[in-house]
SELOTI-480023 format. One line per field, with one value per residue (C-alpha): residue number from 1; x, y, z. Coordinates in nm, 4 decimals. Example, Ala and Ser with C-alpha at 12.3 -4.5 7.8 and 13.67 -1.06 7.14 Angstrom:
k = [1; 2]
c1 = [1.2300; 1.3670]
c2 = [-0.4500; -0.1060]
c3 = [0.7800; 0.7140]
# end
This chain:
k = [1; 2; 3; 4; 5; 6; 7; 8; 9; 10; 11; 12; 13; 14; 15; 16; 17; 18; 19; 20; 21; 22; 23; 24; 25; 26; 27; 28; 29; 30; 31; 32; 33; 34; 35; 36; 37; 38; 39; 40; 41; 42; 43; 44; 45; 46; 47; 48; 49; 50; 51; 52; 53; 54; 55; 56; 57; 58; 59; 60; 61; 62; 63; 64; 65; 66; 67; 68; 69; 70; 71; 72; 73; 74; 75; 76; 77; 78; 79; 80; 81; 82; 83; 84; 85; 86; 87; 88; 89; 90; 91; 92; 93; 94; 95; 96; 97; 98; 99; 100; 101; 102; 103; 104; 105; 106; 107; 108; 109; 110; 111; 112; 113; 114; 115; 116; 117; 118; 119; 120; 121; 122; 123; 124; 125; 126; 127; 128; 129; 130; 131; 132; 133; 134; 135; 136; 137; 138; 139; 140; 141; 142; 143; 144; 145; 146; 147; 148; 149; 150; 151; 152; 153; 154; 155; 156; 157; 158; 159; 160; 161; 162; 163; 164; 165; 166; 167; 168; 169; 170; 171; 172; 173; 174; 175; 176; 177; 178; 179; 180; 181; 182; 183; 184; 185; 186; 187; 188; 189; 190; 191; 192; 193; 194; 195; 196; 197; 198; 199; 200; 201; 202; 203; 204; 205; 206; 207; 208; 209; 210; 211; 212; 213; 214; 215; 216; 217; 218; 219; 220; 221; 222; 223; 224; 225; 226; 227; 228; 229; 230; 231; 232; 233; 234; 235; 236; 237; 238; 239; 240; 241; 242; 243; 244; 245; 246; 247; 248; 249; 250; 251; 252; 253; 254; 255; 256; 257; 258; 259; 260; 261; 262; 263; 264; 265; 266; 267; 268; 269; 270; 271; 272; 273; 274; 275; 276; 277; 278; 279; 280; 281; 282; 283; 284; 285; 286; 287; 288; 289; 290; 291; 292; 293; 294; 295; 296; 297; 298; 299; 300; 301; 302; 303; 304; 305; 306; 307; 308; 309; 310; 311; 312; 313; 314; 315; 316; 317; 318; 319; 320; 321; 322; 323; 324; 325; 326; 327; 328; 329; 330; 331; 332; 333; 334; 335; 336; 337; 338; 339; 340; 341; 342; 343; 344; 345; 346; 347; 348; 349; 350; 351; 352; 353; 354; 355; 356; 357; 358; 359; 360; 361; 362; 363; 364; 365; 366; 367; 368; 369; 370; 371; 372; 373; 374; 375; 376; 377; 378; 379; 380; 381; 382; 383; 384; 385; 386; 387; 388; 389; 390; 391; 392; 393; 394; 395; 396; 397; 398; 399; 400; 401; 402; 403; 404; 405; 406; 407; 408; 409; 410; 411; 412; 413; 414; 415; 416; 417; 418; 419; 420; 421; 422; 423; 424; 425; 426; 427; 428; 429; 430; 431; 432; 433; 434; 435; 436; 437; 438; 439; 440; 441; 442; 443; 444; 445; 446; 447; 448; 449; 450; 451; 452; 453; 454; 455; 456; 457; 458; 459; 460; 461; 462; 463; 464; 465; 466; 467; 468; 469; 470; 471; 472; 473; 474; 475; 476; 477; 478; 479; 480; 481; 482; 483; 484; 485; 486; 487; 488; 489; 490; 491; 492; 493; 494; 495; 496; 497; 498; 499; 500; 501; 502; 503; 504; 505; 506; 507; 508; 509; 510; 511; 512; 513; 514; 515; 516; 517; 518; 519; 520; 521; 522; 523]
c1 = [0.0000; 0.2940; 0.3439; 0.6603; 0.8473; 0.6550; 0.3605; 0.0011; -0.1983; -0.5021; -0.7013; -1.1173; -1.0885; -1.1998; -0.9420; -0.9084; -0.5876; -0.6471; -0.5633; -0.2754; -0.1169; -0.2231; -0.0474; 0.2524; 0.2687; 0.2610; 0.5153; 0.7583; 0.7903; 0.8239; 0.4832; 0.3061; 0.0022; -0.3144; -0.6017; -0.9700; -1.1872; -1.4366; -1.7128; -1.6369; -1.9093; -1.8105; -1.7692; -1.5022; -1.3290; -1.3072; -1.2314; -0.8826; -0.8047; -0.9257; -0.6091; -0.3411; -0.4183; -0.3789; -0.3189; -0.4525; -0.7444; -0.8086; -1.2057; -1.4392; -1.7603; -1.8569; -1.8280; -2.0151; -2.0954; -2.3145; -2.3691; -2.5101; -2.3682; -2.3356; -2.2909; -2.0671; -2.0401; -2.1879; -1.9248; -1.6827; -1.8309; -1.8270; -1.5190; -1.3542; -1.5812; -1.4286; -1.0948; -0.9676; -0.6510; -0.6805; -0.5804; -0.6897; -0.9274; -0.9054; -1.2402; -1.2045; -1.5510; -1.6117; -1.9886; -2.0645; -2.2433; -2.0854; -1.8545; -1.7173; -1.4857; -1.5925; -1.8357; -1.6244; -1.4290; -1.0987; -1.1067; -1.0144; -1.0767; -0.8677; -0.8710; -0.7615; -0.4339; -0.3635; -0.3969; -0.1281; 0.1698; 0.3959; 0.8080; 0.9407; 0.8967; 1.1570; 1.2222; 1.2873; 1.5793; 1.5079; 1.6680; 1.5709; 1.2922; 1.1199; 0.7305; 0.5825; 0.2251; 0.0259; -0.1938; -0.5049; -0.6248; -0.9753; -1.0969; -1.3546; -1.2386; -1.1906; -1.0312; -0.8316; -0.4412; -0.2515; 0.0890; 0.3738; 0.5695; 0.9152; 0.9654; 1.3116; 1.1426; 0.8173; 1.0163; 1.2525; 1.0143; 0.7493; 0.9958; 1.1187; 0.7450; 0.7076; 1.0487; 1.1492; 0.8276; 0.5994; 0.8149; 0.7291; 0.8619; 0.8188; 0.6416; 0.4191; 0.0341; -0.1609; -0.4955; -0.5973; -0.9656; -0.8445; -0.9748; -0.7370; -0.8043; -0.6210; -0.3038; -0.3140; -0.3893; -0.0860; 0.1252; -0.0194; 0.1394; 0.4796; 0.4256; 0.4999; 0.8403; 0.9512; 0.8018; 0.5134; 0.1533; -0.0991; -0.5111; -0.7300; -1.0585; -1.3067; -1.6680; -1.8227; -1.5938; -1.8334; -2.1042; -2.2723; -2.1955; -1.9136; -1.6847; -1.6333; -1.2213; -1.2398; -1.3150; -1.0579; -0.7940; -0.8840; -0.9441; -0.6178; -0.3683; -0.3562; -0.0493; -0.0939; -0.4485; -0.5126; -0.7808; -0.9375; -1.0291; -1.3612; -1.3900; -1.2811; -1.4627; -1.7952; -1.6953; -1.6272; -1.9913; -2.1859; -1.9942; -1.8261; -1.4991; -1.3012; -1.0772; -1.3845; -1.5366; -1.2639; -0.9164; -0.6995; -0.3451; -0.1748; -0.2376; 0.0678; -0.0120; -0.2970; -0.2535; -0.4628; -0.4726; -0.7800; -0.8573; -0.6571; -0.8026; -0.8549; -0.6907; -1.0108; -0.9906; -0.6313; -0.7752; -1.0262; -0.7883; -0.5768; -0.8742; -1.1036; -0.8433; -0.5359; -0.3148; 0.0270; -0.0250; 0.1586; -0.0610; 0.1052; -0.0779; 0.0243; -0.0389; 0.0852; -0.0606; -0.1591; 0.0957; 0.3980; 0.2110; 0.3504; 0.3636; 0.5193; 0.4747; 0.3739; 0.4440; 0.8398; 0.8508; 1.0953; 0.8875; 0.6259; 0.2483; 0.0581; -0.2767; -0.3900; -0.0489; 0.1672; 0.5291; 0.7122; 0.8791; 0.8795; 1.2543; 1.4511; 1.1551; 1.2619; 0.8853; 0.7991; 0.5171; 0.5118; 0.2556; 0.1279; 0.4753; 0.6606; 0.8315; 0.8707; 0.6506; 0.6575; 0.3483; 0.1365; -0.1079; 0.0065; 0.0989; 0.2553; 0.5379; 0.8709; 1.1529; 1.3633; 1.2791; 1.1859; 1.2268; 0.8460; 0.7611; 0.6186; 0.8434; 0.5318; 0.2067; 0.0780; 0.0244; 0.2240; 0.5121; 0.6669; 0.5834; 0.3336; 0.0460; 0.2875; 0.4645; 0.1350; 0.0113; 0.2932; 0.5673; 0.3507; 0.2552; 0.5502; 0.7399; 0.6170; 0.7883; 1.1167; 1.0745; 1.0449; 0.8902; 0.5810; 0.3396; 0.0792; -0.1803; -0.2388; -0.2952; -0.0567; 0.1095; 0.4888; 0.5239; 0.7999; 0.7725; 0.7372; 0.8620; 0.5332; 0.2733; -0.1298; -0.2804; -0.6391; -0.7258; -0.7192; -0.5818; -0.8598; -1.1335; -0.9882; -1.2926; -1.1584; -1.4058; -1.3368; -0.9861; -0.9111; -0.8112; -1.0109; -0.9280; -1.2357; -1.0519; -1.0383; -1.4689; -1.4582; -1.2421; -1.4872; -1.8279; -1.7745; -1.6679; -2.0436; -2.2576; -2.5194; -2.3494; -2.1753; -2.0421; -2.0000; -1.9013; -1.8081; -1.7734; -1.7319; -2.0781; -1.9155; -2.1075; -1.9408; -1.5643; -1.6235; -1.7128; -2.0088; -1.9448; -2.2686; -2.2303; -2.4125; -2.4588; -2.4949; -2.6966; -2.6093; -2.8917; -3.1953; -3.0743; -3.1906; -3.0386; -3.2645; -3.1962; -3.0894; -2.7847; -2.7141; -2.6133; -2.4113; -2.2629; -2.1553; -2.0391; -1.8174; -1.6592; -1.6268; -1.4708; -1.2559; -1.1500; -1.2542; -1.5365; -1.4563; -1.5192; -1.8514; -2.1212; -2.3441; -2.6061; -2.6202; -2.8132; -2.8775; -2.8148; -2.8662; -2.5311; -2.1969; -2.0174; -1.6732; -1.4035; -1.3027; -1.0256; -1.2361; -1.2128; -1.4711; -1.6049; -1.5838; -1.5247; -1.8531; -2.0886; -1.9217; -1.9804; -2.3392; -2.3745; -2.2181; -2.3970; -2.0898; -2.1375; -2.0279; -1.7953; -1.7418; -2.0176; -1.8636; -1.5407; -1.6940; -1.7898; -2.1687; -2.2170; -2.6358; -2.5538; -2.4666; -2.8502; -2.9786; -2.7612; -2.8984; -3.2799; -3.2037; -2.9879; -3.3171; -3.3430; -2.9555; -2.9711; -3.2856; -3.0987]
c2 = [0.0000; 0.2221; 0.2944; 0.3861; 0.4790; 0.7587; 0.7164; 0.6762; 0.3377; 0.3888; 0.1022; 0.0973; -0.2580; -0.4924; -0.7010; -0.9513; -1.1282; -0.8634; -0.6549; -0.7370; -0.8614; -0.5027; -0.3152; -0.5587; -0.5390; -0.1699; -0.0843; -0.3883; -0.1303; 0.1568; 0.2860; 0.4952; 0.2744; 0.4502; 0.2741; 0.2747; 0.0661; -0.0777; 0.0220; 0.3693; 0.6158; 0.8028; 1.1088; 0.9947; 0.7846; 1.0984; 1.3380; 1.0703; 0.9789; 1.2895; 1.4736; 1.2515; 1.1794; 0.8227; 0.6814; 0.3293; 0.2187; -0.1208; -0.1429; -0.4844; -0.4797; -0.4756; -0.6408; -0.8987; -0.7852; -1.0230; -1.2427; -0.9894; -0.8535; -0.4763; -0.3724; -0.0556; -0.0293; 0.2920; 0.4407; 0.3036; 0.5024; 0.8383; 0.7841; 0.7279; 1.0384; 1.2465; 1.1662; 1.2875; 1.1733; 0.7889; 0.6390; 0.2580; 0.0473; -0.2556; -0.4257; -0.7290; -0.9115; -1.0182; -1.0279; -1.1306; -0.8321; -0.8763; -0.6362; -0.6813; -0.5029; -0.2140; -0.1442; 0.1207; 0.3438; 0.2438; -0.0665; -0.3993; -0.7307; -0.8298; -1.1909; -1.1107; -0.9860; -1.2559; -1.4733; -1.2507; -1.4067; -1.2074; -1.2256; -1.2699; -1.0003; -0.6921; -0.5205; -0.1690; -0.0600; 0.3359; 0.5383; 0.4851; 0.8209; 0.6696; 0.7494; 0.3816; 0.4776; 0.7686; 0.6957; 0.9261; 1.1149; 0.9641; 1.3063; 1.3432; 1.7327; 1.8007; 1.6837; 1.3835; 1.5006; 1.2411; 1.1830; 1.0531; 0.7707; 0.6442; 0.2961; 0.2226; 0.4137; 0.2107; -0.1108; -0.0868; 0.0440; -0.2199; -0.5016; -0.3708; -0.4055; -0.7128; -0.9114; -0.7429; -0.5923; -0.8799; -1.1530; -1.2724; -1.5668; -1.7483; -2.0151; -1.7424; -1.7390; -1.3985; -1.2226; -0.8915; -0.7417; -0.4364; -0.2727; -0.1584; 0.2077; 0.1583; 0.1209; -0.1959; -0.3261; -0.2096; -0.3223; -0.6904; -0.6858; -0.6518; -0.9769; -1.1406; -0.9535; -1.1893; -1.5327; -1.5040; -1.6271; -1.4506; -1.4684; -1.1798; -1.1715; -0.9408; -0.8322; -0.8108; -1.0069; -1.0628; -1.2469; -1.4948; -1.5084; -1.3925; -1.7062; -1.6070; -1.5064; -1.7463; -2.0045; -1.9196; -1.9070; -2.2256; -2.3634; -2.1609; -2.1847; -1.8716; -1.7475; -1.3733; -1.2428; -0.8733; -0.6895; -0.3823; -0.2228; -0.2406; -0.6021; -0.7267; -0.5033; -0.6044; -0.9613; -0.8819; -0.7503; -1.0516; -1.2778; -1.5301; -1.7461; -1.8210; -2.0802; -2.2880; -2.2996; -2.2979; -2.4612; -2.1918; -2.3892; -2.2174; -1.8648; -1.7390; -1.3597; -1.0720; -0.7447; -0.5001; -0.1286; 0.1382; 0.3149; 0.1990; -0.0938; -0.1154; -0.2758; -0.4656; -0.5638; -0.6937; -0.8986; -1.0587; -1.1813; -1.3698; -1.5019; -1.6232; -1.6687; -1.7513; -1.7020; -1.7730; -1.5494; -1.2231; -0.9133; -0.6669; -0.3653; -0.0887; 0.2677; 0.4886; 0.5927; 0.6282; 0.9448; 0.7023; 0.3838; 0.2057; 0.2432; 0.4844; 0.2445; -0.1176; -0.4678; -0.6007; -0.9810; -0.9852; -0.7512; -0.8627; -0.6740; -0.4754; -0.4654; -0.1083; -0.0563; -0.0855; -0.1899; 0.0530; 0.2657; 0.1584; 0.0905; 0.3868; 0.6534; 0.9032; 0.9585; 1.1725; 1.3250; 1.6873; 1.8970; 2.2457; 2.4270; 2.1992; 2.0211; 1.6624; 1.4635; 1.1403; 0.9784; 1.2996; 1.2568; 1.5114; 1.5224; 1.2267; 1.3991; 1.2625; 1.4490; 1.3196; 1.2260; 0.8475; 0.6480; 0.6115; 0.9666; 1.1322; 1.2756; 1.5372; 1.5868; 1.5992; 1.9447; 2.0626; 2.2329; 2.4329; 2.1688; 2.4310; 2.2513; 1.9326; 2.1612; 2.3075; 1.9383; 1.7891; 2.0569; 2.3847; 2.3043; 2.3374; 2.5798; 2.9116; 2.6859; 2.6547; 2.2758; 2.1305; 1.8001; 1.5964; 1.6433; 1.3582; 1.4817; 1.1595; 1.2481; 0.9717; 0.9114; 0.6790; 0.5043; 0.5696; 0.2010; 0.0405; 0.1696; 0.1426; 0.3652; 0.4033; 0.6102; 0.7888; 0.8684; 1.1688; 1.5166; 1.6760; 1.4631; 1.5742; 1.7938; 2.0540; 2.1067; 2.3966; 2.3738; 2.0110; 1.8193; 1.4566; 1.2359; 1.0308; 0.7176; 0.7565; 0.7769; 0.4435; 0.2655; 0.2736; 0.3022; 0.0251; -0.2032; -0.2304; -0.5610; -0.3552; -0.0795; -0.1868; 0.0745; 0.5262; 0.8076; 1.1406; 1.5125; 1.8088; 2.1285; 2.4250; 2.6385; 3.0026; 2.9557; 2.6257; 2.2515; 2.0011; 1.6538; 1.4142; 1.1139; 0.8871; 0.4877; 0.2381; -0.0541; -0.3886; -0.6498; -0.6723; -0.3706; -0.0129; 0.3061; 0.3631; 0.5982; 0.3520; 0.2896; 0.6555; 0.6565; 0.4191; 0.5325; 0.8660; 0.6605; 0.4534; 0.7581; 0.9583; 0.6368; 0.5319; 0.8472; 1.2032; 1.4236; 1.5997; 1.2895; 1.2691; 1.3503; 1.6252; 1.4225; 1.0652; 0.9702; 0.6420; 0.6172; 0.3403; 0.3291; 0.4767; 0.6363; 0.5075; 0.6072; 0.3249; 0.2166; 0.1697; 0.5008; 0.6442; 0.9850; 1.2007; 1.4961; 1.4847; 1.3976; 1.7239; 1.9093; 1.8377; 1.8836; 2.2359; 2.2961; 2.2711; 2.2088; 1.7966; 1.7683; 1.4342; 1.1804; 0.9651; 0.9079; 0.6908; 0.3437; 0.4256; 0.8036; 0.7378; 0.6719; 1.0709; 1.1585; 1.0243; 1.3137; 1.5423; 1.4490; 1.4710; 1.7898; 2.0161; 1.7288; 1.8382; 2.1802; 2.1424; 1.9829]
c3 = [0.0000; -0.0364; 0.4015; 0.4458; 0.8033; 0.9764; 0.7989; 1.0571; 1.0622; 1.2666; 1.3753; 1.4920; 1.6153; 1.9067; 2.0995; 1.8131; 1.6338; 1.3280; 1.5829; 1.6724; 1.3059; 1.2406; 1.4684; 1.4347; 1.0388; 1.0918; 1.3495; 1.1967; 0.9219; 1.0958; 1.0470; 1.3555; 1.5396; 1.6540; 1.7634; 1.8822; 2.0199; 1.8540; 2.1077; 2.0428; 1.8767; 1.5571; 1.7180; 1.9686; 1.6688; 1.4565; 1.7556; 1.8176; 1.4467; 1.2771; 1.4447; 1.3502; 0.9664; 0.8565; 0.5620; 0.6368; 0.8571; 0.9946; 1.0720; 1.1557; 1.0976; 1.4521; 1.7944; 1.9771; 2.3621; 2.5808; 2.2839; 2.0927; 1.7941; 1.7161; 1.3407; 1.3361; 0.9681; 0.9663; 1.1646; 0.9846; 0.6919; 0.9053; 1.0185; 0.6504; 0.5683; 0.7918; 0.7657; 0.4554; 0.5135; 0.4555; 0.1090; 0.2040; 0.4438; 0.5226; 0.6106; 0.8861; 0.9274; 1.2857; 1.3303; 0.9545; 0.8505; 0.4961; 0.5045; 0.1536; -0.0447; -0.2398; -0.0119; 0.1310; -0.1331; -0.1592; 0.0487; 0.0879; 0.2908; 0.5534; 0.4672; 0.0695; 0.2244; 0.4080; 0.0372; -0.1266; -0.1892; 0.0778; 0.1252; 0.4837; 0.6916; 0.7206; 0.9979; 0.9095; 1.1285; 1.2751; 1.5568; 1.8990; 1.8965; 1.6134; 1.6494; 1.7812; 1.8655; 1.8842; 2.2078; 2.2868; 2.6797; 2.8191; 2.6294; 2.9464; 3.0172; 2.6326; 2.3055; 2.3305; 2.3471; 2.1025; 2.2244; 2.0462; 2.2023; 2.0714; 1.9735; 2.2027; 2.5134; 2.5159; 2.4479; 2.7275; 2.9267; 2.9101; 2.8904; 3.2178; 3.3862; 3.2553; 3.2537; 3.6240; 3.7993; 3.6848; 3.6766; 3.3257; 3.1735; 2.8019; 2.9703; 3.0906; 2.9366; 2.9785; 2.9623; 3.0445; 3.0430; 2.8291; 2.5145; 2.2152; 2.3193; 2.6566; 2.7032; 2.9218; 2.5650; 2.4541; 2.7629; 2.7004; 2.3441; 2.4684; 2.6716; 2.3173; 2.3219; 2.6006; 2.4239; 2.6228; 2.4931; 2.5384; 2.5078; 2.3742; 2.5510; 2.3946; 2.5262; 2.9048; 3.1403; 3.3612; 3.0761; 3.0612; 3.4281; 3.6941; 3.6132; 3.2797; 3.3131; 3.5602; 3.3216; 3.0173; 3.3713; 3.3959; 3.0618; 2.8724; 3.1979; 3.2596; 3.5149; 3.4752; 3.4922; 3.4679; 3.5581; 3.7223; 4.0691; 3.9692; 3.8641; 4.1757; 4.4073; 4.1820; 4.3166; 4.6004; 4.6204; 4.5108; 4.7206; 4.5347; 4.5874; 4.2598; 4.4501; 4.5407; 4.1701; 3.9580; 3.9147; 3.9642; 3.9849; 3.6912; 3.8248; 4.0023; 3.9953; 3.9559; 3.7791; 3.8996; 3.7830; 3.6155; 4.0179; 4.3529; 4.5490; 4.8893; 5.1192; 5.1253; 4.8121; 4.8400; 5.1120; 4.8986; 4.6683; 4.8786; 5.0744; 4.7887; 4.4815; 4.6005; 4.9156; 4.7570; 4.4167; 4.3742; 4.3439; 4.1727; 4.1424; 3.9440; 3.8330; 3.5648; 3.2407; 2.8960; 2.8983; 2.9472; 2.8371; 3.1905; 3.5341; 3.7772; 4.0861; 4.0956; 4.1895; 4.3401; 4.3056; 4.5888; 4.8457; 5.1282; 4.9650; 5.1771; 5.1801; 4.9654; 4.8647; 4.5465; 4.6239; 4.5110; 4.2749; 3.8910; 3.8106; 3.6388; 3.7706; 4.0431; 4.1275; 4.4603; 4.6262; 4.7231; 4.8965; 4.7511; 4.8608; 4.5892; 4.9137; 4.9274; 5.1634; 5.3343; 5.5261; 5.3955; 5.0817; 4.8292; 4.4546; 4.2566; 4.0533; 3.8628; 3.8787; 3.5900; 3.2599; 3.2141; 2.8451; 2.7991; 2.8382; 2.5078; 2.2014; 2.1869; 2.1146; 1.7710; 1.6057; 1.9021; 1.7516; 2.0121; 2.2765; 2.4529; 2.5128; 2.6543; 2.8861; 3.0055; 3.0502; 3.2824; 3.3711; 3.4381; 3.7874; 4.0258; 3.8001; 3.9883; 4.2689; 4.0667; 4.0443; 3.6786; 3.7072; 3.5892; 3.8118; 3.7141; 3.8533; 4.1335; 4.4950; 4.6776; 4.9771; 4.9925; 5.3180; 5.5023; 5.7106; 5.4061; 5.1106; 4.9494; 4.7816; 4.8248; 4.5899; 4.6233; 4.2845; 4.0426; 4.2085; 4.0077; 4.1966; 4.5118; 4.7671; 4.9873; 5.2363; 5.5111; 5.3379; 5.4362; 5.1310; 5.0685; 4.8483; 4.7364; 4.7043; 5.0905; 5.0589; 4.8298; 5.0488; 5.3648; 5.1724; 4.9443; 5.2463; 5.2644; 5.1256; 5.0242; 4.8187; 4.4414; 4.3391; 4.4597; 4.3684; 4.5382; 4.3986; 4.5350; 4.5288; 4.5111; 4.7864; 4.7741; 4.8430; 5.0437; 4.9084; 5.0261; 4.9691; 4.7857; 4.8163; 4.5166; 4.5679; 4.3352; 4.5394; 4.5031; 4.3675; 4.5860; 4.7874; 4.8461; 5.0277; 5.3370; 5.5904; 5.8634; 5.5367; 5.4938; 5.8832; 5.8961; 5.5829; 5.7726; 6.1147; 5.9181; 5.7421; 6.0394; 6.2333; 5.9622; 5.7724; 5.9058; 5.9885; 5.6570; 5.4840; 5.5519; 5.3056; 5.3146; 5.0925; 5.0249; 4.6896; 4.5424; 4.1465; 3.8865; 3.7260; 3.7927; 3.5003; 3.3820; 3.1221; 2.8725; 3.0457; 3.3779; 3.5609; 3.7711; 3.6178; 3.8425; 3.6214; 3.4432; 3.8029; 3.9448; 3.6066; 3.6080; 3.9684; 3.9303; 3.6063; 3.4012; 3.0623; 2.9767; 2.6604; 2.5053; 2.6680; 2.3642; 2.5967; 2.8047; 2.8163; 2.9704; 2.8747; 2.9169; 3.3138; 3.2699; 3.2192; 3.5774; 3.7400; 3.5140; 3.6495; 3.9646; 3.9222; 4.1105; 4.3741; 4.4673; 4.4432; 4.6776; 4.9702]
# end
């Protein structure tokens, strides 16, 4: 098709092998890999690939989800309207809705390329900064940012949390719950860099029933399973035990990353999956595509806390006076450059817009670092690191600083509750806290609930923690890559206008807040 080195191949895919041969074929040849999920809308495909210009698209058809199949042929044809840019498509049919060549202009089926008669593959040799993949932001607070990455830094960097901080081996075999629009996705490919095999799952991991990773652990042999905060606290709320239903002997560790888990929720795992696997839990981001902190294969874990520093990144926390703090929740920041971190952003010439995004912060301080914008605190006993989520999420109320992570950890302790979320009501210069609750089955938020609620935060956490209003909702709303929205709740709730509902996986759970918008302001 004429790609040569630099040139963008963009992908609108589910977590299939085309996938994968896809990115693979393009980056072998020095060619730049972007990619969406398929379970994107148009609008959030065109807002992500309509800034970097691609010459090639990979599309399916669709993708299947709970056993039903969703045709997204006609996005395909919006996006390929709307990007000017792109010379050739190539059609992949996953869900059989006879997607044929021709019917797009200027493309052609997957499975004809795979007839040609093709030479051995060439591996085009490039400096170290060559352009690898052009990942996208959640694009909940605005357009997606696409930052470059550079093949060598990603590489070394993901061989390094793999090889060292996960202990991976070629006789490894391993899944992760992850979509091609998150990076996890990406970090899972390098497994194959160290001989490792690996198994794509694509669709609801928790369909037809909860066992369903359980099952391909079982069934494949998986030894590295990876998964989210959120998956294992919704098991943790209906009460199962994976060691009881399913043979788990092949399983030798847990990734866990998308929010921090409690030390609840570490507690689970070794109770009711395994008591001898490693849990390495980790947190970075699509910025670096990798981790800042994670798992040590050689170090005791602690329940709610990641091990310790990723290898090679002089990460610190430092309160609002740009001074380094130990035992005290305050900023995550690194303070020298790392090999993952972006070349650029695209269409950022003079770098402005990447400065503003990571080194802005602390400069009026005179400290240039990336500040990442996580509220964490490192353990001085330990070594280790609990984080509480976004710094943007954090509520100041009377001044105090809480982190909601700290509200999660407590509230969803509780049988009845699923799922929360907390934002802050701006009330003059000052903050309330609400509180919304997502019930488990069978269960409903009664006021006898809403007390205890606010004695176990005041017990466990602080006085400031506790809500001003407690309010039960249908549905929680989460970012692809299985973040908690908080963004958009305290947008509505502070009637904000919402920008891109497309960027997240449930953007109709959005419209309940909306209704009961009067009910908040009421209270």
């Amino acid at each position: 098709m004429g790609i040569a080195p630099g040139d963008h191949v963009a992908g609108y895919m589910p977590n299939i092998e085309e996938t994968v041969i896809a990115m693979l074929a393009a980056t072998s040849i020095g060619a730049v890999w972007a990619c969406c999920g398929a379970e994107l809308g148009s609008a959030a495909v065109l807002d992500r690939l309509g800034q970097v210009e691609p010459k090639v698209l990979f599309a399916a058809d669709g993708y299947i989800y709970k056993s039903k199949k969703f045709n997204i042929l006609p996005n395909v044809e919006k996006v390929v309207d709307g990007v000017p840019s792109l010379k050739k498509i190539v059609l992949t049919s996953h869900i059989g809705a006879q997607a044929k060549a021709g019917d797009l202009s200027s493309s052609v089926a997957f499975d004809d390329l795979t007839k040609s008669e093709l030479g051995e593959p060439r591996f085009e040799q490039l400096p170290p900064d060559h352009p690898v993949y052009i990942m996208f932001t959640s694009g909940t607070t605005g357009k997606p940012k696409c930052m470059v990455q550079g093949a060598a830094g990603v590489l070394v960097n993901q061989l390094k949390e793999t090889v060292l901080h996960a202990d991976l081996k070629k006789t490894d075999c391993v899944t992760y719950i992850a979509s091609p629009s998150w990076m996890m996705w990406n970090w899972l490919m390098s497994c194959l860099a160290a001989g490792a095999r690996i198994v794509l799952h694509d669709g609801n991991p928790l369909y037809p029933d909860w066992g369903a990773m359980w099952n391909i652990i079982q069934e494949d042999k998986i030894s590295i399973f990876g998964c989210s905060a959120s998956y294992i606290n919704y098991l943790r709320s209906i009460g199962v035990k994976p060691a009881s239903t399913y043979d788990l002997s092949s399983l030798r560790e847990i990734s866990q990353t998308g929010s921090p888990l409690s030390a609840d929720g570490f507690e689970w795992v070794y109770r009711e999956v395994k008591p001898n696997l490693h849990l390495n839990s980790i947190s970075g981001g699509t910025d670096i595509n990798g981790c800042f902190a994670g798992g040590v294969p050689t170090l005791p874990v602690y329940a709610g806390e990641l091990q310790g520093p990723g290898l090679g990144m002089k990460i610190n926390v430092y309160n609002e006076d740009a001074k380094p703090v130990v035992d005290i929740m305050g900023e995550l920041v690194c303070e020298a450059s790392a090999p993952s971190m972006p070349l650029r952003f695209w269409n950022d010439p003079e770098d402005l817009r990447y400065r503003e995004a990571y080194f802005e912060y602390y400069k009026p301080k005179g400290k240039n670092v990336w500040r990442h914008g996580d509220y964490v605190i490192i353990h001085s006993k330990t070594g280790g690191l609990t984080f509480y989520g976004r710094s943007d999420a954090v509520i100041k109320v009377s001044g105090v600083r809480v982190g909601t992570s700290e509200i999660y950890n407590v509230v969803e302790k509780m049988p009845e509750i699923a799922d929360s979320l907390a934002v802050g009501q701006n009330l003059g210069e000052d903050q309330r806290i609400i509180l919304f609750v997502k019930m488990a089955p069978r269960q409903r938020l009664s006021e006898d609930l809403k007390e205890r609620i606010r004695k176990a935060l005041r017990a466990e956490a602080s006085p400031k923690h506790v809500p001003s209003l407690i309010l039960e909702v249908p549905d929680i709303p989460y970012t692809l890559n299985m973040k908690k929205v908080e963004t958009a709740v305290a947008n509505i709730v502070n009637k904000r206008p919402v920008t891109n509902r497309d960027a997240l996986a449930n953007p109709e759970s959005l419209d309940f807040y909306a209704e009961i918008l009067p009910l908040i302001h009421s209270q």
